[in-house]
Every structure is written in structure tokens, then in C-alpha cells.
DSSP file (Angstrom, degrees, kcal/mol; ACC not computed):
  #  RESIDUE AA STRUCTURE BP1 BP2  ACC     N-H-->O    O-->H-N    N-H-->O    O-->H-N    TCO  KAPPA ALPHA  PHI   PSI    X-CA   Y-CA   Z-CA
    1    1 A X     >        0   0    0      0, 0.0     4,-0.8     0, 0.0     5,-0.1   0.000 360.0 360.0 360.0 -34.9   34.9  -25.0  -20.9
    2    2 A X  H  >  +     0   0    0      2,-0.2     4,-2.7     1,-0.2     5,-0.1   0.787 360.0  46.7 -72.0 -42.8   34.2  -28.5  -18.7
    3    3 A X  H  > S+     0   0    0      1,-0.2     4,-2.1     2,-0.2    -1,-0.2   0.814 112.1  50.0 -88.9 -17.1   36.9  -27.0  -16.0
    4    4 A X  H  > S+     0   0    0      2,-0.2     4,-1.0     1,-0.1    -2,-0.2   0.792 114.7  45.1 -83.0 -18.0   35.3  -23.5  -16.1
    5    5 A X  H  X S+     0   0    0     -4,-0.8     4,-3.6     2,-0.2     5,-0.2   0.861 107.3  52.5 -91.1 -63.6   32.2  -25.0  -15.5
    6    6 A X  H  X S+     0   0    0     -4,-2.7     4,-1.1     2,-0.2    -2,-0.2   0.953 102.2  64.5 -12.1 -83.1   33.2  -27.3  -12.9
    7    7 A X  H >X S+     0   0    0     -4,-2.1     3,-5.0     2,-0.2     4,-1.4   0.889 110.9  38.6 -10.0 -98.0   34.8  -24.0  -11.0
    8    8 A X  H 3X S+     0   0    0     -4,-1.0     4,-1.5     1,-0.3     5,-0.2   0.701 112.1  52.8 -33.9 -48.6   31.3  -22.6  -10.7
    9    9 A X  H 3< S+     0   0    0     -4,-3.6     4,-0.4     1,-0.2    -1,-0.3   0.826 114.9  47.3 -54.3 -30.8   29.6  -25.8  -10.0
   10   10 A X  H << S+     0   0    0     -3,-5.0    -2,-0.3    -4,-1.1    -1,-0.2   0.742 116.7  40.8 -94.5 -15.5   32.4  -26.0   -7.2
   11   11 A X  H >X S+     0   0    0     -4,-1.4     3,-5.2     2,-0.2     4,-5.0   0.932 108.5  53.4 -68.7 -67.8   31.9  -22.4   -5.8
   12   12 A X  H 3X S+     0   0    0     -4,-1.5     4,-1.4     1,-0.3    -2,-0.2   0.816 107.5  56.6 -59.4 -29.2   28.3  -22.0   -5.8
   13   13 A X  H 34 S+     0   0    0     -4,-0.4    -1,-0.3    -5,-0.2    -2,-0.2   0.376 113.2  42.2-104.8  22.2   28.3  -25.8   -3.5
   14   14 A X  H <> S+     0   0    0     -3,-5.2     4,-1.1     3,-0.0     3,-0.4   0.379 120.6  47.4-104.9 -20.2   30.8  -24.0   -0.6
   15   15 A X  H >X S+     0   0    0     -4,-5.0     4,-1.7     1,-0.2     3,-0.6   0.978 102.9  55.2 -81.3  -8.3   28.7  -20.7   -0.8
   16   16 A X  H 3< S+     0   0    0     -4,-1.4    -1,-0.2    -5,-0.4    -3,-0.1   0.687 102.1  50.7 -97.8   9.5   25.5  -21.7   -0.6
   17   17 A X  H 3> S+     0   0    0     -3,-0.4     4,-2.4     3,-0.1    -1,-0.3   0.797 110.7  62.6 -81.5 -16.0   25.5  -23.8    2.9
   18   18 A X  H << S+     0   0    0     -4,-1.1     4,-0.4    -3,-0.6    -2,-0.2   0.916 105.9  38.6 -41.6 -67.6   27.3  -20.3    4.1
   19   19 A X  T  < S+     0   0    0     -4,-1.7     2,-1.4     1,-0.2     3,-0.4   0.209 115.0  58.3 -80.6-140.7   24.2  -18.4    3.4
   20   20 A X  T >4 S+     0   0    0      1,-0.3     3,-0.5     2,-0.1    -2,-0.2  -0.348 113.7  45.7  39.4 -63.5   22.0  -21.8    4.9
   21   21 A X  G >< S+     0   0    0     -4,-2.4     3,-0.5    -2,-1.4    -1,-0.3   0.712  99.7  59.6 -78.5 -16.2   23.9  -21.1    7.7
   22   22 A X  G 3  S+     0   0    0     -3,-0.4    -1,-0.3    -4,-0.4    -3,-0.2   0.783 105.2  62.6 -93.7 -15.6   23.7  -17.5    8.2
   23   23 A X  G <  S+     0   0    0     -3,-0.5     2,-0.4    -5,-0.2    -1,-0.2   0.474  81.5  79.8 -67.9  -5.2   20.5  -18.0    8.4
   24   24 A X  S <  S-     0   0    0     -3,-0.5     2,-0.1    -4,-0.1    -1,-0.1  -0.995  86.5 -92.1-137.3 131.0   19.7  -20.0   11.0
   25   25 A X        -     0   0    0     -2,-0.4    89,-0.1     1,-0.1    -2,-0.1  -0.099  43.4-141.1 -71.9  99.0   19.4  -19.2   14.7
   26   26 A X        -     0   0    0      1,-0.1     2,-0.7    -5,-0.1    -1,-0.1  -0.244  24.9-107.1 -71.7 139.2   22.9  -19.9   16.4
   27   27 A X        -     0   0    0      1,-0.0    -1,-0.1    86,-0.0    86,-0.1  -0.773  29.0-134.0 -66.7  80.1   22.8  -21.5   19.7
   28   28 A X        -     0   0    0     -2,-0.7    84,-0.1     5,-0.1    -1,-0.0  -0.227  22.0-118.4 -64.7 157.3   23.7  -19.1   22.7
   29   29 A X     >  -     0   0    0      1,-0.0     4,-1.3     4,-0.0     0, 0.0   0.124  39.9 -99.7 -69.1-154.5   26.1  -20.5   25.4
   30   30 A X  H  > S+     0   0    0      2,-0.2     4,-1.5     3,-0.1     5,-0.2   0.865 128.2  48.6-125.4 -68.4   24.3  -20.6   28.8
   31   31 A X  H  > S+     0   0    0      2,-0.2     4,-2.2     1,-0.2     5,-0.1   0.802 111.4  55.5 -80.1 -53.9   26.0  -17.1   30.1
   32   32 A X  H >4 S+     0   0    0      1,-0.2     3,-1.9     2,-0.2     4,-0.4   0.949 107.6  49.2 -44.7 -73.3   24.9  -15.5   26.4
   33   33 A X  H 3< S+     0   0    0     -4,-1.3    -2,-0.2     1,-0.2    -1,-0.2   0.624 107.7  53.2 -66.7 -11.1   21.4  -16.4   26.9
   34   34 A X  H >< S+     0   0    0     -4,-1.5     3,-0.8     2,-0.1    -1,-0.2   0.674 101.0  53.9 -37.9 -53.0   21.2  -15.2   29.9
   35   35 A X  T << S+     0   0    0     -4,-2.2     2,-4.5    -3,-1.9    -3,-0.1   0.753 109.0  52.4 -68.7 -95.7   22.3  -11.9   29.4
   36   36 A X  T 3  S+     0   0    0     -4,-0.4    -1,-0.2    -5,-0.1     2,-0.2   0.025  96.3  86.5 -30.9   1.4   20.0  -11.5   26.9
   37   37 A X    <   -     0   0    0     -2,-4.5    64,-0.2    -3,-0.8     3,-0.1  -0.607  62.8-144.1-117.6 143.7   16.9  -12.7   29.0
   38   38 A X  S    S+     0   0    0     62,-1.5     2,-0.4    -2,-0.2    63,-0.2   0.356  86.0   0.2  44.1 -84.5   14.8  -10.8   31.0
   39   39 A X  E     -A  100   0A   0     61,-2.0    61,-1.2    28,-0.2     2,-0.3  -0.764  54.5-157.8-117.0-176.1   14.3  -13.2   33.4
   40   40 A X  E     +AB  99  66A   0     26,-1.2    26,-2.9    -2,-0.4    25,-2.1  -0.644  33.5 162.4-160.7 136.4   15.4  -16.7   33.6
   41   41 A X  E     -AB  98  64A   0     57,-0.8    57,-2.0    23,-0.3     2,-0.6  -0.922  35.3-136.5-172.9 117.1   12.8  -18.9   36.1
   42   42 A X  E     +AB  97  63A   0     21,-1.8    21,-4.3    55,-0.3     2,-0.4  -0.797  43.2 142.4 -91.0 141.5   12.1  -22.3   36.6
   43   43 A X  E     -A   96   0A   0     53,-3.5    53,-1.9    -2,-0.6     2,-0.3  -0.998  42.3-100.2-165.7 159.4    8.2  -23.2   36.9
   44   44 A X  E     -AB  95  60A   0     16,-2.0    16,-1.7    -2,-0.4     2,-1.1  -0.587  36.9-113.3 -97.9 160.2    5.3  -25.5   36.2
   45   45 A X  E     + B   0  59A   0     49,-1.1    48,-1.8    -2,-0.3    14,-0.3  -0.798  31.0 175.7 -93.7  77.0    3.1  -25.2   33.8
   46   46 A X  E     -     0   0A   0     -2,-1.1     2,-0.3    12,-0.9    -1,-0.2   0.917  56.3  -4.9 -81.9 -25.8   -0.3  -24.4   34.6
   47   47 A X  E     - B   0  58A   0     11,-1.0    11,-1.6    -3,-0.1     2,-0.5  -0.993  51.5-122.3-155.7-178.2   -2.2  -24.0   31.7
   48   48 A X  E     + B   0  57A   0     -2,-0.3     9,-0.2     9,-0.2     2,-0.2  -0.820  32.4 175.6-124.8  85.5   -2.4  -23.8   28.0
   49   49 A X  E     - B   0  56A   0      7,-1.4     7,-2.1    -2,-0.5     2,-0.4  -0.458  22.1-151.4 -98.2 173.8   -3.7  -21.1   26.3
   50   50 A X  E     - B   0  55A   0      5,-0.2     2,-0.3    -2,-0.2     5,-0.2  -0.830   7.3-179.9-109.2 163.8   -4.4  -19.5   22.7
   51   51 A X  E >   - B   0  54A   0      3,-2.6     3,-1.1    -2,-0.4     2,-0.1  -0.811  69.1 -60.9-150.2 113.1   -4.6  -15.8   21.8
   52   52 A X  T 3  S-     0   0    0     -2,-0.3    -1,-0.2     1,-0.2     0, 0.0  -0.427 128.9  -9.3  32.7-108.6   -5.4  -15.2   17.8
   53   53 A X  T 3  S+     0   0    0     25,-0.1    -1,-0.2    -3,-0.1     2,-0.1   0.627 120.7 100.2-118.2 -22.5   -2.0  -17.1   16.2
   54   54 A X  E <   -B   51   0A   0     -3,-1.1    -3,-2.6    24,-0.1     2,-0.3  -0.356  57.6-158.7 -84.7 131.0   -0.2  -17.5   19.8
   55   55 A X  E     -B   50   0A   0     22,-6.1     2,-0.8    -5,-0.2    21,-0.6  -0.680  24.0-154.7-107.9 169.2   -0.2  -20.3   21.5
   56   56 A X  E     -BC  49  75A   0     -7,-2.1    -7,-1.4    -2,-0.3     2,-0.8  -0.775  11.5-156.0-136.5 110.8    0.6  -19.4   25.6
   57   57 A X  E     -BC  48  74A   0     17,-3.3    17,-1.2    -2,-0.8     2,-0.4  -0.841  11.2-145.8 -95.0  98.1    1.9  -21.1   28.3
   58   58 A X  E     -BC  47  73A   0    -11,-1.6   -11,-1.0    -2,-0.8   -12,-0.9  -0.719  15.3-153.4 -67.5 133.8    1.1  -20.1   32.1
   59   59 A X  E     +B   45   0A   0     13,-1.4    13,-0.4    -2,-0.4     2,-0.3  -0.904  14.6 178.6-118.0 103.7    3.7  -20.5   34.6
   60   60 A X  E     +B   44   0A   0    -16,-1.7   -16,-2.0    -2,-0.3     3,-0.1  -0.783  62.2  30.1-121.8-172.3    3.4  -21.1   38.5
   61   61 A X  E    S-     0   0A   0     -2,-0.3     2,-0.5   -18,-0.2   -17,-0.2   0.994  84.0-171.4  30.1  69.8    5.4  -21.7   41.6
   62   62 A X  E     -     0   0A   0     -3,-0.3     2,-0.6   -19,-0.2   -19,-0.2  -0.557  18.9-170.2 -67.1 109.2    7.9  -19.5   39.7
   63   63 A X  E     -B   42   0A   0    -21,-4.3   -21,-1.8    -2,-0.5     2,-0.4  -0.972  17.7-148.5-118.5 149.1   11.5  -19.2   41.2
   64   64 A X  E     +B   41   0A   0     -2,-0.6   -23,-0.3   -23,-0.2     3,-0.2  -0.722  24.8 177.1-109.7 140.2   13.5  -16.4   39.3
   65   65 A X  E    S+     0   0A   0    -25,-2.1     2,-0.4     1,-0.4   -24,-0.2   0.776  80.0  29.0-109.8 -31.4   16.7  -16.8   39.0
   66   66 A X  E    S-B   40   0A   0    -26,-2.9   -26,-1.2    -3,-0.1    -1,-0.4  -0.972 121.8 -26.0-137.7 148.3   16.9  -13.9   37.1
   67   67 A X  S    S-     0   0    0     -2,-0.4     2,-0.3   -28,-0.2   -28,-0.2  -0.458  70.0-119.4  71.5-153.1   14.5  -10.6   37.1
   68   68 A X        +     0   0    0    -30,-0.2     2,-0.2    -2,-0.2   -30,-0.0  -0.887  25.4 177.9-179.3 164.8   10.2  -11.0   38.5
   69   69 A X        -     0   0    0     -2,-0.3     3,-0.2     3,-0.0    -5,-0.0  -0.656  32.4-128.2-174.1 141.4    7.1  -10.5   37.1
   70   70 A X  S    S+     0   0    0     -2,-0.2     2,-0.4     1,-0.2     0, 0.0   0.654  95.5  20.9 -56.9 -26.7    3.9  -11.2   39.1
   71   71 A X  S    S-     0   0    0      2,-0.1     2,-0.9   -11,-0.0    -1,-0.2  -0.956  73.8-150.8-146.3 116.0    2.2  -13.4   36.5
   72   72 A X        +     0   0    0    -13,-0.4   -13,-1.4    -2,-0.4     2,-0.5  -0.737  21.9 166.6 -87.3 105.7    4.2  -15.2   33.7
   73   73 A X  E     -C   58   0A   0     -2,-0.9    35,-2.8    33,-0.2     2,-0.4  -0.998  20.3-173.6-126.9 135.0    2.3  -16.0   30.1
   74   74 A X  E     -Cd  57 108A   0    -17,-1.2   -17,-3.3    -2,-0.5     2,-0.8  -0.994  21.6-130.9-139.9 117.9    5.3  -16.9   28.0
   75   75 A X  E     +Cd  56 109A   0     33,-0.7    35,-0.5    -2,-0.4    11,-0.4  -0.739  28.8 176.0 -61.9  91.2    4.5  -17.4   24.4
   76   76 A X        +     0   0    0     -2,-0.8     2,-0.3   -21,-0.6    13,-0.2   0.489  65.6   9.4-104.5  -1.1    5.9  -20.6   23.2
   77   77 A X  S    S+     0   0    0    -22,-0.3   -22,-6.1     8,-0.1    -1,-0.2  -0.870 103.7  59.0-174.7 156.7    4.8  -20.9   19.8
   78   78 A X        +     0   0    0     -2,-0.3   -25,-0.1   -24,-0.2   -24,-0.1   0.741  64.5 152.6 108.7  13.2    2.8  -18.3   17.4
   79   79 A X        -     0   0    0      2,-0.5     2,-1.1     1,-0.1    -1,-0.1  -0.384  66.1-101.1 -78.8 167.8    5.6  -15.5   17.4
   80   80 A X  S    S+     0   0    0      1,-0.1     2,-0.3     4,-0.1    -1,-0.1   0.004 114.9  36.0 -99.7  52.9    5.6  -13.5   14.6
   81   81 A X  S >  S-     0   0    0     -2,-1.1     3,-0.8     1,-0.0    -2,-0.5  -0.876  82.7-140.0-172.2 137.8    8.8  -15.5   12.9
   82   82 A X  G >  S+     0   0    0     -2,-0.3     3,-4.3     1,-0.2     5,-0.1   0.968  94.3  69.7 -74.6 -40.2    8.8  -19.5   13.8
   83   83 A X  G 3  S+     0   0    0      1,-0.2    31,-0.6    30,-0.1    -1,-0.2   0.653  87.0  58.8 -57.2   2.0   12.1  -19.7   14.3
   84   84 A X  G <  S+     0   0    0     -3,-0.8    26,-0.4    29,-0.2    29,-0.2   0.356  84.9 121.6-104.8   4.7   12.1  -17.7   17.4
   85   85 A X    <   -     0   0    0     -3,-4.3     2,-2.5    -4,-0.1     3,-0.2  -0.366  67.5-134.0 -74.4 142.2    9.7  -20.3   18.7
   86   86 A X    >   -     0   0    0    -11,-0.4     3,-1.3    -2,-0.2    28,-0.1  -0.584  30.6-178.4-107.3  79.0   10.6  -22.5   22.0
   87   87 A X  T 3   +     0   0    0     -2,-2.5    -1,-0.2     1,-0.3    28,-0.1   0.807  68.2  56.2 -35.3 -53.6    9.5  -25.4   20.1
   88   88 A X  T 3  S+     0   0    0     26,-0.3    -1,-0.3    29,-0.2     2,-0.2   0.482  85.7 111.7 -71.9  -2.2   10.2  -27.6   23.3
   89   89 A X    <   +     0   0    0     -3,-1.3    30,-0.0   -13,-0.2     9,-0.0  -0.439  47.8  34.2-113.2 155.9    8.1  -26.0   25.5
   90   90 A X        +     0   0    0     -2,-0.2     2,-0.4     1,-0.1    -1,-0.1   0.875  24.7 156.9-128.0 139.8    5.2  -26.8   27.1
   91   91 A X    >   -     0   0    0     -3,-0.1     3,-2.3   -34,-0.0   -46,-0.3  -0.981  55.5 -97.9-123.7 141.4    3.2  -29.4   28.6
   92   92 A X  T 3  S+     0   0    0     -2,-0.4   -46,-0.2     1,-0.2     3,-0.1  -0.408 116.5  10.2 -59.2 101.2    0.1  -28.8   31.5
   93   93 A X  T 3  S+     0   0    0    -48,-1.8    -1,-0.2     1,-0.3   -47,-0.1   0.375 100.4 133.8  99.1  -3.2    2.4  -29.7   34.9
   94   94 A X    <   -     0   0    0     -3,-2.3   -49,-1.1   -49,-0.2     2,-0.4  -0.242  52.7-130.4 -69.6-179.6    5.6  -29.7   33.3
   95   95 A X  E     -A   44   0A   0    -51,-0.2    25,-3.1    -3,-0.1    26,-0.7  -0.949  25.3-173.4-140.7 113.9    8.4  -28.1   34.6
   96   96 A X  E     -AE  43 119A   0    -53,-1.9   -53,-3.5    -2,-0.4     2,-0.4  -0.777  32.2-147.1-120.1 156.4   10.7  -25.7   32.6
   97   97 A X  E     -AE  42 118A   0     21,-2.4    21,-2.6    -2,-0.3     2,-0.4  -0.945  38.5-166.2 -93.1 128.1   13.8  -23.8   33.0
   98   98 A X  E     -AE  41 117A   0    -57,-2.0   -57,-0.8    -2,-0.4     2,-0.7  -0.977  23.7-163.8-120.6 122.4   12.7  -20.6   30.7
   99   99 A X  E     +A   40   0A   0     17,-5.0    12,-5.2    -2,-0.4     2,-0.4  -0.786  38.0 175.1 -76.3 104.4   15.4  -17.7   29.2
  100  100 A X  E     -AF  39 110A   0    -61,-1.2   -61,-2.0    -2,-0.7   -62,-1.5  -0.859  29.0-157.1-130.4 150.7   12.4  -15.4   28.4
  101  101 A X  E     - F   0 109A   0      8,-3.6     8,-1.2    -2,-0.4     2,-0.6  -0.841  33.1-113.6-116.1 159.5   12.5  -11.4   27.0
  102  102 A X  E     - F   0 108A   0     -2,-0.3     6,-0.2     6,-0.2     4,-0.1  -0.838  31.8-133.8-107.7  99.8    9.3   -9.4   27.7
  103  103 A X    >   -     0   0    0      4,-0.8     3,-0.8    -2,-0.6     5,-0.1   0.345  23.2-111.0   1.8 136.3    7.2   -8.3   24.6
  104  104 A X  T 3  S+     0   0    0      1,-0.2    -1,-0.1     2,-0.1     4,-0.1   0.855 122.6  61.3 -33.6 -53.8    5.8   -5.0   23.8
  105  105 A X  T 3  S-     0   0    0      2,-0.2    -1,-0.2     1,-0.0     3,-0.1   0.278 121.2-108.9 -94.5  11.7    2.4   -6.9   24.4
  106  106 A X  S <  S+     0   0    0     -3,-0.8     2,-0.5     1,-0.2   -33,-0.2   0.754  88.1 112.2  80.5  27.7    3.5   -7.6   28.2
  107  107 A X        -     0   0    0    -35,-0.1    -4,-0.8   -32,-0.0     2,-0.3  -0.991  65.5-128.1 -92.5 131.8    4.0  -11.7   27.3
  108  108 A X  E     -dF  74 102A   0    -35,-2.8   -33,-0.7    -2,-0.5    -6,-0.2  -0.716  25.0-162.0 -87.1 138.7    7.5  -13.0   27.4
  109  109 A X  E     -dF  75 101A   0     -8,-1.2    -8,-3.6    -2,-0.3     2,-0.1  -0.573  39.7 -64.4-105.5 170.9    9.1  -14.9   24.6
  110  110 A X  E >   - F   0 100A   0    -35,-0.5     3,-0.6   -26,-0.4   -10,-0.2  -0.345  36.9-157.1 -64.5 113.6   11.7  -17.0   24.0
  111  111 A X  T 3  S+     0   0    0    -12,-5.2    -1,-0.1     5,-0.2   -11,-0.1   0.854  97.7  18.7 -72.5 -24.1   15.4  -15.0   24.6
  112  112 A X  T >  S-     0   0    0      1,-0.5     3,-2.6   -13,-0.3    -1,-0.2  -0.444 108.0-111.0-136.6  50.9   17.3  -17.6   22.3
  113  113 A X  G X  S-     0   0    0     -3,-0.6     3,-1.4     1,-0.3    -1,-0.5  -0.257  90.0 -13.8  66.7-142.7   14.5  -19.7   19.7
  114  114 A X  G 3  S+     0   0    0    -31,-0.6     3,-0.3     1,-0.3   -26,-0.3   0.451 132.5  72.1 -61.2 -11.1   13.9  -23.4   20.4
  115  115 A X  G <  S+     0   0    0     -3,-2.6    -1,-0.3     1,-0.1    -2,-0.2   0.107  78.8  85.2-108.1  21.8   17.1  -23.2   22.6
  116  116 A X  S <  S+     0   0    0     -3,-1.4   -17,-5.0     1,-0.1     2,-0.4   0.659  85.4  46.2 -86.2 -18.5   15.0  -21.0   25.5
  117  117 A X  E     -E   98   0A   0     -3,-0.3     2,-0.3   -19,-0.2   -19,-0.2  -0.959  58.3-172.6-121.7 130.5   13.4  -23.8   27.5
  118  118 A X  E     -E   97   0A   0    -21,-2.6   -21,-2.4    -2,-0.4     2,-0.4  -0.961  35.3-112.8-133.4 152.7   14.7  -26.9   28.8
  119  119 A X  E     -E   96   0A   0     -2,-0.3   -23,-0.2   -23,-0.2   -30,-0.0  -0.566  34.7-169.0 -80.3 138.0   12.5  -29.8   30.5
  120  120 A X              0   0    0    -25,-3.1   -24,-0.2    -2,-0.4    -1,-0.2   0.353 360.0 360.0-125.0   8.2   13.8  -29.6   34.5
  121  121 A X              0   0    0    -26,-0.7   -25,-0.1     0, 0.0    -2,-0.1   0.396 360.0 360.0-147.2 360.0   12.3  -32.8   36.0
């Protein structure tokens, strides 16, 4: 009974970092998250707004490396799942590299979570 019990104890601790892990937002290469983007731009940060749950990052002296848009508000936390937030992002005058998809609601979000923005000075 002790070894049958064991067994189970020893199953149930390899599946359940499995499911942990299938849960949680895998890291696109650099060429992944790309594709997946929308644009790709580097920019500064002019200001910081909210809108109801969304917090909103305006972007100028944009260069696009990939795609345009005339005005960039990239939603960097407040999406409606957290994990899909680009946690690192933004400070007023910072300068990001952003992988961003465009929203329904014409704001762009993060193409790969917390892994969409990187600091670039």
C-alpha cells in the first residue's frame, strides 16, 4: 500500500509543474516576435495615460522598423488577461524598443506579454 501510494505521490509531483508550465507565456525568439507584431518601433515615451482599467503609454519620435501608424498609444498594463501585460514598459522620456499588435479598439498591445518591450538607452 506505502509503494502504491508513493507511485501517485510520485506522478502527481512530475505532472503538475507540466500543467504550471503550460500555462505560462513562453518567450518568443526575436524573429518569432516579430512576425507576430504589427509593428516593431523604437520611441520615447511621452506621456502616461489611463483609460477605465488601461494604463497607456504615448510614443514619439517613432522609427518603425516594422509597419506605421500616425499616433502610437500602446497599452502596457490593464489588458484584459495580466499576463499579456508589458510589465517593463514605461517610463515619461524613456526609450523603448516595442513588438506591438493593433487592438480592435485601435491601441496596440503587447505582441509577446512582458517579453514585448525592452529599455533601449
Amino acid at each position: 500500500m506505502n509503494k502504491y501510494l508513493l507511485r501517485v505521490l510520485a506522478g502527481f509531483m512530475l505532472i503538475i509543474p507540466a500543467i504550471c508550465l503550460a500555462c505560462s507565456l513562453r518567450k518568443l525568439s526575436l524573429e518569432g516576435v516579430s512576425a507576430a507584431s504589427d509593428v516593431v518601433f523604437i520611441g520615447r515615451v511621452t506621456s502616461l495615460d489611463k483609460v477605465d482599467q488601461r494604463e497607456i503609454a504615448r510614443f514619439s519620435h517613432v522609427k518603425f522598423l516594422k509597419g506605421g501608424a500616425r499616433e502610437v498609444r500602446f497599452v502596457y498594463r490593464g489588458s484584459s488577461v495580466s499576463e499579456n501585460d508589458a510589465a517593463l514598459c514605461c517610463e515619461v522620456a524613456g526609450v523603448y524598443l516595442v513588438f506591438g499588435v493593433k487592438g480592435l479598439d485601435g491601441y496596440y498591445y503587447g505582441a509577446n506579454g512582458p517579453y514585448s518591450t525592452y529599455r533601449a538607452e
